[in-house]
Steps between C-alpha positions, in 0.01 A plus 500: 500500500146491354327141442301684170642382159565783229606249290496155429776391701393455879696744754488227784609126540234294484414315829505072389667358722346307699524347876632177386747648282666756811483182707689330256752798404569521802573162624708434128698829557615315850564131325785526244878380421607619842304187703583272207836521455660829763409304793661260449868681540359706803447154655868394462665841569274564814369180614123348503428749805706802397292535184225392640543798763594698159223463323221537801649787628505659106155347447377683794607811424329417121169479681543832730593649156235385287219581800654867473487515111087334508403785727591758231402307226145419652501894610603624172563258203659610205723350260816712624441376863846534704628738249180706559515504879842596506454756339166591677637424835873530503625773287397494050887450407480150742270382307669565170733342565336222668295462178803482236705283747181278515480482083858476486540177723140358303645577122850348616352213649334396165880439364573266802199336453538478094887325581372269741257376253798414239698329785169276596389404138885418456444192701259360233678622220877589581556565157252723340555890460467717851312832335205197383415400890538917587278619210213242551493647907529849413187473226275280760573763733402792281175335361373402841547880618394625201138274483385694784539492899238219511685321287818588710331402826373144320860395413650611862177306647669155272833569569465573893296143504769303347699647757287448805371141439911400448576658803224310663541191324912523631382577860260135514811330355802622710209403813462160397896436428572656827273248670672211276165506347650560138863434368575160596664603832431519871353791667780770465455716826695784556822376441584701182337819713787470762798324327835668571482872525066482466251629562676826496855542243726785434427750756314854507662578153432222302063569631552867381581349175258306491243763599552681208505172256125457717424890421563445112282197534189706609556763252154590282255406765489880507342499151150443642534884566534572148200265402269743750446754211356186281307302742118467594445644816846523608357634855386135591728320267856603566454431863379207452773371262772651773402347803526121407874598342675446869355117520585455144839657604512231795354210310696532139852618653528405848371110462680472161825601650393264820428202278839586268733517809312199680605263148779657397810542692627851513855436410410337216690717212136421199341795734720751349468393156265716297435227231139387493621114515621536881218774574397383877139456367681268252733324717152428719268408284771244326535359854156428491533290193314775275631414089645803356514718800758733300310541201161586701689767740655633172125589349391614809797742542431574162104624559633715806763668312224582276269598723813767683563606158095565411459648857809727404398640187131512632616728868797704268243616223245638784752673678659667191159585396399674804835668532399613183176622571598685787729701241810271643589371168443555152121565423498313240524170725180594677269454242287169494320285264116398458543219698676727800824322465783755457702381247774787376625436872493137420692497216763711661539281788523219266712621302740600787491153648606354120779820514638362885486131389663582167830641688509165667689362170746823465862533712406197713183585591678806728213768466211256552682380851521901544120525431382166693710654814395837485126394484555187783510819743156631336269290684648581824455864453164494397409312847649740651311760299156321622586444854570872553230645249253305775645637770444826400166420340338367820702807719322748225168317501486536928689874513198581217230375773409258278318183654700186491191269546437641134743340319412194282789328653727539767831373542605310821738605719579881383757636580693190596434326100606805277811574748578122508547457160665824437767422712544164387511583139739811543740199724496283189559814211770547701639087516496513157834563485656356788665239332739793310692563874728283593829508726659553176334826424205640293379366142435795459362373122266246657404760731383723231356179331308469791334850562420598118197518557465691814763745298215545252223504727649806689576660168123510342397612891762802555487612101143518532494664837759728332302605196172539618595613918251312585482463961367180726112556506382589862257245638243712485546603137480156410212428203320251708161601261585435131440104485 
């Protein structure tokens, strides 16, 4: 598409974000409700070394990932990113429906986040109204993607810190307790590490689970893809923002879950609890002797619900409007304001989100647990969607005769990272719905639960490779030139 303006309205999103703010996007879309209150069941199903095995072995595969998705981005960076290169290097109806699977799991996402909201202000004020504490979020969310991406990118930047300076501030405390430092007590050790069944609890089955509670943890640090299209010169930038996410990986999960498992015995039944007040970063930092633990874990939980829910609506809009562009979706939602925000696709995705939340309060909340499963799978299938789009991007780029020393970034260790993660991902879309067989038989209605969304997914690809016949691109087809 032409960068020249017939009208007005810009064609193109502007590029304002800045280093700072992909650093930060990227480290907040790792940081989130998963460390602060998930790992703390993974730690009692699996054991303080089974999830810690979990969660490297998941964060690993996050890093090969993320190194596959910066080399495209760098080499071509548009707002569509893994929706574009599936369709430029896979086959175009991949990468429709990678791109409505993607806005689908964003726009449902922003309900999730909008209920969690009501069940965290509930703990300050049990009794008010629930749509109060949901309208407030969705209308912050809306008017900080609606300012502009800068103003976006500023709000991520704040919410990300919170996150990061908590996490660090939790890592210096669990230390110090563990040395007897802090809490009153003598240095702890590892007995709580080993105790009974520790390090390691439950067996091969009970890790798998916990690999895919680890793999919904780490969802959204793919949105740094989506920011490409919007970012100052994403060719230095988005590398640079990628490679520190596997030591942030390492420092923010693995030593938190160390430190957790190190205070907290594993068998002790607060882990499972999702309630804020026996959080593990709660149960920690009241150990230390920190007044109103609860009620600061409850605000911070509270800014990174937020900041999923902003990051949602922000990565949902883009993709819808570049589906749209690409004459994907209606036309109307690829138009953009002066500012080079598009806001017809915002409203729709907002509006969707309110729609998804809404049936949250009709027939016991039945379609919304419908909606949250079918887009749990989402996330998983868009990994998927970036670790073979690479693949076949750097295969195309070398069967073209293209020089490799030419790219603005290269990922490390091709082919082992894209094939690594593939597998790994496909292993845990397929887990999802272990738990439905039994030596009783099939659920064969929490089976279905379970694979919604791959249902869907396989519906948008085959109806669109139906309708339009379109074929896998040969690798030396491939548009390699149109960045």
């Amino acid at each position: 598409m032409s960068n020249s303006q017939s009208t007005s309205s810009p064609t193109e999103l502007k590029r304002s974000l800045k280093a700072r703010h992909l650093m930060m996007i990227s480290l907040g879309g790792t940081i989130g409700t998963g460390l602060f209150l998930a790992s703390g069941g993974a730690i009692h199903s699996a054991g303080p070394g089974g999830a810690l095995v979990a969660y490297a072995v998941i964060g690993i595969m996050v890093y090969y990932l993320m190194t596959s998705l910066a080399e495209m981005a760098a080499y071509m960076p548009v707002a569509g990113s893994f929706r574009v290169y599936a369709s430029k290097f896979v086959d175009p109806s991949f990468g429709f429906a990678i791109g409505w699977n993607y806005w689908y799991n964003w726009a449902i996402t922003i309900a999730a986040e909008l209920a969690a909201v009501v069940l965290i202000m509930k703990f300050w004020f049990p009794d008010t109204p629930s749509f109060i504490w949901s309208a407030i979020a969705l209308v912050m969310m809306f008017l900080i993607n609606y300012m502009s991406v800068k103003g976006f990118g500023e709000a991520e930047f704040w919410f990300a810190m919170i996150k990061v300076v908590t996490v660090v501030i939790f890592l210096i405390t669990g230390v110090l307790i563990i040395l007897g430092i802090m809490g009153g007590k003598d240095p702890i050790g590892f007995s709580n590490f080993t105790m009974g069944n520790g390090p390691f609890n439950g067996g091969f089955f009970t890790i798998l689970g916990v690999f895919m509670a680890a793999g919904f943890s780490f969802q959204g640090t793919e949105l740094l893809g989506v920011t490409a299209g919007e970012s100052e010169d994403p060719e230095k930038n988005i590398p640079k923002a990628i490679r520190s996410v596997f030591w942030r990986i390492i420092l923010f999960y693995i030593l938190a879950i160390f430190v957790i498992g190190m205070i907290i015995p594993f068998t002790d039944s607060r882990l499972l609890s999702e309630d804020v007040a026996v959080s593990p970063f709660t149960l920690v930092f009241e150990r230390a002797g920190l007044a109103f633990a609860a009620s600061i874990m409850n605000a911070i939980i509270l800014s990174s619900v937020l900041s999923a829910g902003n990051s949602g609506m922000y990565a949902s809009t883009r993709m819808l409007w570049d589906l749209a562009r690409d004459g994907k979706a209606p036309k109307f939602l690829g138009k953009l304001d002066k500012r080079g925000v598009p806001v017809n696709a915002l409203i729709v995705t907002a509006l969707v989100g309110c729609l998804a939340f809404l049936a949250s309060f009709f027939g016991d909340g039945v379609v919304y647990i419908w909606l949250l499963n079918a887009s749990g799978m989402a996330g998983f299938v868009t990994w998927v969607g970036i670790a073979i789009a690479h693949y076949r991007f750097r295969k195309a780029y070398s069967a073209q005769g293209l020089d490799l020393n030419e790219l603005p970034y290269r990922a490390k260790g091709f082919p082992f990272g894209p094939i690594f993660a593939l597998v790994l991902c496909i292993i845990i879309i397929i887990g999802q719905g272990y738990q439905a067989f039994s030596s009783d038989g099939i659920d064969w209605n929490s089976m279905f639960v379970s694979y919604i969304g791959l249902v869907l997914f396989f519906g948008l690809w085959l109806g669109y490779k139906w309708k339009h016949k379109t074929k896998i691109i040969p690798l030396e087809e491939c548009d390699l030139k149109n960045k």
